[in-house]
C-alpha positions in Angstrom: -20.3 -15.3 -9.7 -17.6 -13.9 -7.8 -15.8 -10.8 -8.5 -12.1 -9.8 -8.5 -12.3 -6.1 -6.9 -9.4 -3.5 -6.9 -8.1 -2.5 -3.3 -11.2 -0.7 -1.4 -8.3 2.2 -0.9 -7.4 3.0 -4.2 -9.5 6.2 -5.5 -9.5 7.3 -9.4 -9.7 10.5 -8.3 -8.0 12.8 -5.7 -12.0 14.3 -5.0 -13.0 10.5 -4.4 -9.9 10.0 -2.1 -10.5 13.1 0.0 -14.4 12.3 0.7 -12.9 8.7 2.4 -12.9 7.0 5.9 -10.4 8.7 8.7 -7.4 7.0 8.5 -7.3 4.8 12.5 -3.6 3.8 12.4 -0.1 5.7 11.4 3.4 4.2 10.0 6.0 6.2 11.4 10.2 5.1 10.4 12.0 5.8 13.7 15.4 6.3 13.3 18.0 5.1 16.6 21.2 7.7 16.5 22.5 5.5 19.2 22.7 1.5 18.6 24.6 0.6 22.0 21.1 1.3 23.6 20.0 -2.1 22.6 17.7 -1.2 19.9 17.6 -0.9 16.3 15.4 1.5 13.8 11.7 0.9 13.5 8.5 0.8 12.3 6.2 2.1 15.0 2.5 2.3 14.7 0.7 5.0 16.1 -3.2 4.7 16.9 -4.9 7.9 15.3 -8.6 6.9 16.3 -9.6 9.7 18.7 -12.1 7.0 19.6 -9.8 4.9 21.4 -8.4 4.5 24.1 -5.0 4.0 23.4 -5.1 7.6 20.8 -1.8 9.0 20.2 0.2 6.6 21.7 2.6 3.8 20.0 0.7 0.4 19.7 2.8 -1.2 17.6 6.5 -1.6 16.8 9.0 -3.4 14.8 12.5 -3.5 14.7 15.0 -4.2 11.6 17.4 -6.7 12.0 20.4 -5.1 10.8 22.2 -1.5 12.2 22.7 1.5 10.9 19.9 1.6 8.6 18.0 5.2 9.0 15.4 4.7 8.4 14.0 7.9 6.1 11.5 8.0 3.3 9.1 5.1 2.6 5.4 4.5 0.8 3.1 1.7 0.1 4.2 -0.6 -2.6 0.5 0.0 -4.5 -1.8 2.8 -4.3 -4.6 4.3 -6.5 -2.2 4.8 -9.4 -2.9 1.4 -10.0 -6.4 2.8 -11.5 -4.9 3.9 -14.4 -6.3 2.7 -17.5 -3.1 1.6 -18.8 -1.9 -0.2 -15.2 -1.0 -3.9 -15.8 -1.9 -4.5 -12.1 -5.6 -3.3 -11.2 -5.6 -6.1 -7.9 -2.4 -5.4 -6.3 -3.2 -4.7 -3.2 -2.2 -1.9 -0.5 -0.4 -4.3 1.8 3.1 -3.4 2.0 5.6 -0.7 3.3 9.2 -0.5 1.2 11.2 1.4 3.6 14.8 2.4 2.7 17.7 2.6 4.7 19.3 5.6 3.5 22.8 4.8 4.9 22.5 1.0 5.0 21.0 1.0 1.2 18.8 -2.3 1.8 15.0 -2.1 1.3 12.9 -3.2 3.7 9.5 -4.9 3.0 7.1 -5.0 5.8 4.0 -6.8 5.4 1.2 -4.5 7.5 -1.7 -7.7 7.2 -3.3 -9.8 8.7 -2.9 -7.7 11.7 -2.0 -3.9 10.7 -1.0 -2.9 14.2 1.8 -5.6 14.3 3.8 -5.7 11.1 6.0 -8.1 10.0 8.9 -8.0 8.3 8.4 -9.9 4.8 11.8 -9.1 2.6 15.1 -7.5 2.6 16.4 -6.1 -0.6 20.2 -6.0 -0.1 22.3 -3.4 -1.4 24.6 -5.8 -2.8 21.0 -6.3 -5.6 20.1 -2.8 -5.8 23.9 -2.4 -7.1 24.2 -5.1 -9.5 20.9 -4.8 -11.0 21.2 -0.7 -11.2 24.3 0.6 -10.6 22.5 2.7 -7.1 22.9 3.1 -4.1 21.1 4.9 -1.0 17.6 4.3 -1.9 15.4 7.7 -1.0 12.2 8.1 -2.0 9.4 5.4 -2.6 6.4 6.1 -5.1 4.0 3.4 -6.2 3.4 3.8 -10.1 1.2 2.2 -12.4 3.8 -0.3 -14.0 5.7 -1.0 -11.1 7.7 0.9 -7.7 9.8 3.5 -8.6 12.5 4.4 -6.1 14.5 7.2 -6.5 18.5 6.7 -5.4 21.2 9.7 -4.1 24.1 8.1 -5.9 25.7 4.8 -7.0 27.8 2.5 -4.3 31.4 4.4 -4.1 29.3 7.5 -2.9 29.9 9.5 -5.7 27.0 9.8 -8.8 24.9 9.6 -11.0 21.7 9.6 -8.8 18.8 8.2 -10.5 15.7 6.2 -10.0 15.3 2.5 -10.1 12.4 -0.3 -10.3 10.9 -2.7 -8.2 8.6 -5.2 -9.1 5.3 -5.2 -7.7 4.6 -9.0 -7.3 7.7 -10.2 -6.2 9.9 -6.9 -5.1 12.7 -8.3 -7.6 15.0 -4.7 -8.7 14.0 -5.3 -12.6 16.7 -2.3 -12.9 17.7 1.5 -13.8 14.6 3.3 -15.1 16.7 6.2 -17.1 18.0 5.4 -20.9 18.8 8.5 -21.7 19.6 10.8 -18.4 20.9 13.6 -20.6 22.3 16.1 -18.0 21.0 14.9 -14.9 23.5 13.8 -12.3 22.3 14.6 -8.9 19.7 13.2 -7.9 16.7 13.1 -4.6 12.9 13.5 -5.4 11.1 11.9 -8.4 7.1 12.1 -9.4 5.2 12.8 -12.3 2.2 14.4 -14.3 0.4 11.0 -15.1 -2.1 13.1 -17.3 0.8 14.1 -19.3 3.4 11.6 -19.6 6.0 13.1 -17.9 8.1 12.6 -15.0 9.7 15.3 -12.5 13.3 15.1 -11.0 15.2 17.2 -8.3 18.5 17.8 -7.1 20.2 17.2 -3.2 23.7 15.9 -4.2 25.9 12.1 -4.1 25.8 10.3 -1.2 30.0 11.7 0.0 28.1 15.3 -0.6 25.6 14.4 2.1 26.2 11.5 4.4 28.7 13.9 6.7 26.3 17.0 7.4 26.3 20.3 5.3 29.7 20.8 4.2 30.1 25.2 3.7 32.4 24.9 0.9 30.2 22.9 -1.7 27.2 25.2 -0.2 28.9 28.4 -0.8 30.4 27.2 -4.0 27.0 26.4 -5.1 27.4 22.8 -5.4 24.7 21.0 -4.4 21.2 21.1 -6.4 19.4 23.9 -7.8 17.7 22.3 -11.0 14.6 20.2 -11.8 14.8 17.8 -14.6 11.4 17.2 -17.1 11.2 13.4 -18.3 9.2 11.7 -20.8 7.7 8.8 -18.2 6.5 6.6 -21.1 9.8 6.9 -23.1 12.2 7.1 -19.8 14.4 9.7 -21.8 15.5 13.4 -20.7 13.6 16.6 -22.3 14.5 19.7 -20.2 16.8 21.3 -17.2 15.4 23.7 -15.4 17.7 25.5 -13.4 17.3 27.4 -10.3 20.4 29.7 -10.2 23.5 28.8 -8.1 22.8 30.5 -5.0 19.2 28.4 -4.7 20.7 25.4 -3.0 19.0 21.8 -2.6 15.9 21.9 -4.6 14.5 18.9 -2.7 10.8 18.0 -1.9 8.3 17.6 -5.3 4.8 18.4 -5.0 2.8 18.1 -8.2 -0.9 18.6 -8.5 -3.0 15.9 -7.7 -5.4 16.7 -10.1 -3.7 14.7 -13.3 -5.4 17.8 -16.0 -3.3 20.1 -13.8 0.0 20.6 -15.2 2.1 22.5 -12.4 3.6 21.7 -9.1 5.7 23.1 -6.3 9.2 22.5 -5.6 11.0 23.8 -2.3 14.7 25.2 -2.3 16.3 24.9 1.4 18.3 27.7 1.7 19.4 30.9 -0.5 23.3 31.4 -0.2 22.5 35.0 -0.9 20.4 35.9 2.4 19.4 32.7 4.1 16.0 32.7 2.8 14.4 29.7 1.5 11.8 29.7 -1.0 9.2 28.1 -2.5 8.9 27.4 -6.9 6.3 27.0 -9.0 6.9 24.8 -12.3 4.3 25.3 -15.1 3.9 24.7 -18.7 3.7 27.2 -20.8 3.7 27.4 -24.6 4.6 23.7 -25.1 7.4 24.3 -22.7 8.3 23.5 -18.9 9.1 27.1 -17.0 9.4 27.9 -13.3 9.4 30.8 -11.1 9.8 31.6 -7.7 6.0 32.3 -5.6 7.2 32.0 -2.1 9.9 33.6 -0.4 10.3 32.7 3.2 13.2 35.1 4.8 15.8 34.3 7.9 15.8 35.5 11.1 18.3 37.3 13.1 19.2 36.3 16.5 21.4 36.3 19.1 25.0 34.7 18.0 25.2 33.3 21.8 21.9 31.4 20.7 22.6 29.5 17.8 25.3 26.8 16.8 28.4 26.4 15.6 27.6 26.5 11.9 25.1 30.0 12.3 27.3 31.9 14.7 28.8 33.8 11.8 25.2 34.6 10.1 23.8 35.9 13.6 20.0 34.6 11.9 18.2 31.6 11.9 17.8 30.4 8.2 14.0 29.0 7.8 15.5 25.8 6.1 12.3 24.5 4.1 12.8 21.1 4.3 9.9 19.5 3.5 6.4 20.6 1.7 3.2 19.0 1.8 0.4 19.7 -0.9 -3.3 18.6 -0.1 -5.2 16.7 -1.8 -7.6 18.8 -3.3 -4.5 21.3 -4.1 -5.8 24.2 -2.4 -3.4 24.2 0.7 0.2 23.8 0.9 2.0 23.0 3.5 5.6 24.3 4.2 8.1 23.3 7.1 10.6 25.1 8.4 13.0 22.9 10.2 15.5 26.1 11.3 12.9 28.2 12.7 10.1 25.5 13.6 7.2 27.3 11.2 4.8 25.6 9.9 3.2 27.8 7.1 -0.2 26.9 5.3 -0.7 28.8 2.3 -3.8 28.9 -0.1 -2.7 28.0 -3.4 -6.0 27.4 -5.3 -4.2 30.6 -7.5 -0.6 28.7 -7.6 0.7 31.4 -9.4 -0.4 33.8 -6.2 -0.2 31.8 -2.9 -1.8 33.7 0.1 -0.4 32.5 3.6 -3.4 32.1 5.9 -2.0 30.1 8.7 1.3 29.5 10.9 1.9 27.6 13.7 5.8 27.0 15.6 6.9 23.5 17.2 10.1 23.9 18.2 13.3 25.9 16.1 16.7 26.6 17.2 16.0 29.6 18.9 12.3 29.9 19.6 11.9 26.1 20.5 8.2 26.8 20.4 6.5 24.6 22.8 3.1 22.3 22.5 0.1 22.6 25.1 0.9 19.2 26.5 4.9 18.8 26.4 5.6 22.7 26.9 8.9 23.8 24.5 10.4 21.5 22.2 13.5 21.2 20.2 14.0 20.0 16.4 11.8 21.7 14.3 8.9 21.2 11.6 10.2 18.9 9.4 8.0 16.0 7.6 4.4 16.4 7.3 1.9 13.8 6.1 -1.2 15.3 5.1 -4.5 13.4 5.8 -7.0 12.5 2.6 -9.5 15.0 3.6 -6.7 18.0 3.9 -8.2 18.0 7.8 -4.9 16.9 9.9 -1.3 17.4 9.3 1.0 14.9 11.5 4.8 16.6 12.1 7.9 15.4 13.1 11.1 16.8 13.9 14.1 15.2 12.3 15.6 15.6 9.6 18.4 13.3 8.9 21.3 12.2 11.5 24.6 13.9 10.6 22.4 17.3 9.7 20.3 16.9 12.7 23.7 17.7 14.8 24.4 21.0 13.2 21.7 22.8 13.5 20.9 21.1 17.2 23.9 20.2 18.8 22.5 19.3 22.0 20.6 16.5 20.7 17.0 16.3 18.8 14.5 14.9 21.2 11.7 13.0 18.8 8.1 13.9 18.4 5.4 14.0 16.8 2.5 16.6 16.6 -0.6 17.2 15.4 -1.8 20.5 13.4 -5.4 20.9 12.3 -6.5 22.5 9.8 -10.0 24.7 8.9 -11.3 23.9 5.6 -11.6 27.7 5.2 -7.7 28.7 5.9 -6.1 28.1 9.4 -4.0 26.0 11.5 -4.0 24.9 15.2 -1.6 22.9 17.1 -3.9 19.7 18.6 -3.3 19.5 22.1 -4.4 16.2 23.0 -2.1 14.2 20.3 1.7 14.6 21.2 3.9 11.0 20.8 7.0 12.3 22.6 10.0 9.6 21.5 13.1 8.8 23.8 16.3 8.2 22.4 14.8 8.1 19.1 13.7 9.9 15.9 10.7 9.5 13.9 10.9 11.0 10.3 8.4 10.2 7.7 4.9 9.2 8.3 2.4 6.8 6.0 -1.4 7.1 7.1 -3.7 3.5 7.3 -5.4 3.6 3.9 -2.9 6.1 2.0 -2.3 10.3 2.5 -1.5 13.2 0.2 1.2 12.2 -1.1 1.5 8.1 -1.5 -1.1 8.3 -4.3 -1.5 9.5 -7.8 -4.1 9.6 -9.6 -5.2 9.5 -13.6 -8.8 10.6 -13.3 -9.5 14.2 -12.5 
């Protein structure tokens, strides 16, 4: 008798994930700043096997048909949250990539089989449906739930708000519409996950799409304008229960890392940039007494520097703000990961106490002063920005770019892609690897997806 089997990479548990296979291939969206070169954005593949021969280098690409796209967050449109007892969909299948355009606003579905190092490009999900169905527009972030895709969008189509999150079918990619019926508060909108063990749902702040889409404007920043509060959700019910907010001066409360480990009931959030000092910070949110709280465990402070050093927009400040950016939390949540895309740290702390993280490694690629160089390409511009964490909390991939029209203020002359690889000791330490360095031209990747799923395209409801 034959038997219908789930998808040989979905785990139940994170422990189960992170004993798994070495992930052999890499998604990476590369974003083109230029479109008279001749190309468009893609999806480049990048061999990871430090068994073959062609490690480290780009052995597969694909191109969108359409411009202006940048391309920016993306995930697998199934994953091991698809374990869940309560999932409708145990045999979907880890097959596709739904990659946003975050200026163009259409979804791209890009089918990675029969032949994972030359994917095809299966769907487009135009804005025009996105808008019509949801009331959205400039699709961010991708997670693959147990009832269906949840994308999380910066603002409806005039460029103002609400923000929100939105559905995706899992069978046929249809938008089945707004997820929120009662948003309370919540207007701004950027990162979305959840507590599956609890039944509730996380949201954070950036701002609307004419907030954004132009570069950091001073006046909202100083003003306190863009986000500084997380929002608590009952998943099940798709209603509002708390605001947490961050004070006014903690500015774009962005990147959402809860614990992987669904009995855990805490996670990290990471605030860019302090309007009090330039320091950026890291958050922990907890719950305590039946309630959601929060509290600051990570302070990460600027650095000065010489005015003649750094751009336009710093000159004033004569420092370097850190600019945390983008977190990373592994698998087994003891390290976390933190990138600095103004001074090109990368900081691992140990968090296995989360109320008391202890930094135990730091390494520097790039920054807009210290451009810290790699062992193969020598000093680099950009700085630490996304990480993708491998299964078994072993490799960190980097890149340096962070988004097009904020990319040019804090490096004027012109980010110059990459991406590295950090390696991490089991018992507390980083290394820059210096035989994997994909040096781009032209281009800029941004987020990368690992062959087989990473710390943070899966969720998981078994402990």
């Amino acid at each position: 008798m034959a038997l219908w089997k789930p998808d040989p990479t979905f785990y139940p548990s994170p422990r189960m994930a992170a004993a798994s296979p070495r992930e052999k291939l890499a998604y990476v969206a590369v974003f083109n700043p230029d479109p008279s070169n001749g190309h468009h954005d893609a999806m480049c593949v990048i061999d990871t096997d430090p068994q073959s021969p062609s490690y480290s280098k780009v052995v597969g690409r694909l191109e969108m048909p359409g411009v202006g796209d940048e391309l920016h967050h993306f995930n697998w449109n199934a994953c091991s949250a698809a374990l869940c007892p309560y999932a409708p969909h145990p045999h979907v299948e880890r097959r596709y990539l739904l990659v946003p355009g975050l200026r163009s606003s259409r979804i791209h579905v890009i089918d990675t089989k029969p032949d994972p190092r030359n994917p095809t490009l299966a769907k487009i999900i135009e804005p025009e449906e996105i808008a019509s169905r949801a009331g959205y527009s400039r699709p961010h972030t991708v997670h693959c739930g147990p009832d269906a895709i949840y994308v999380s969008a910066l603002g409806a189509p005039d460029g103002g708000g609400p923000g929100g999150v939105f559905l995706l079918d899992h069978e046929n990619f249809d938008v089945r519409g707004r997820w929120e019926v009662d948003r309370g508060p919540q207007y701004l909108g950027y990162d979305f996950w959840w507590h599956l063990g609890y039944d509730v749902a996380v949201s954070s702040e950036w701002g609307t799409p004419a907030m954004v889409e132009n570069g950091v404007q001073p006046e909202l920043l100083m003003q306190g304008k863009y986000g500084h509060t997380l929002h608590l959700w009952d998943l099940r019910r798709r209603r509002h229960l708390q605001a947490i907010d961050l004070g006014a001066e903690n500015q774009m409360a962005l990147e959402l890392r809860p614990a992987h480990d669904p009995t855990k009931a805490y996670g990290f959030v990471g605030v860019v940039i302090s309007t009090k000092d330039l320091s950026a910070g890291i958050w922990l949110w907890h719950r305590s007494n039946g309630e959601w709280a929060i509290r600051k465990v990570i302070d990460v402070p600027a650095e000065p520097a010489d005015a003649a050093l750094l751009p336009p927009a710093l000159k004033p400040f004569s420092a370097v703000p850190p600019l945390i950016t983008e977190i990373a939390l592994s698998t087994d949540d003891r390290y976390l990961y933190v990138a600095c895309f103004g001074t090109g740290d990368l900081r691992q702390y140990d968090v296995t106490d989360p109320f008391s993280p202890k930094l135990t490694g730091t390494v520097r690629l790039g920054g807009v002063v210290a451009h810290g160089a790699h062992p193969r390409a020598g000093a680099l511009n950009g700085g630490t920005q996304m990480l993708e964490v491998s299964r078994d909390g072993r490799r960190i991939y980097v890149t340096n770019s962070l988004y097009g029209a904020w990319d040019k203020q804090f490096y004027p002359e012109g980010i110059r892609g990459w991406i590295s690889l950090v390696n991490a000791n089991p018992h507390g330490g980083i290394s820059i690897d210096p035989d994997f360095f994909v040096p781009f031209t032209g281009e800029r990747p941004h987020q990368v997806r690992l062959q087989g799923g990473d710390s943070s395209s899966d969720s998981y409801c078994y402990p």
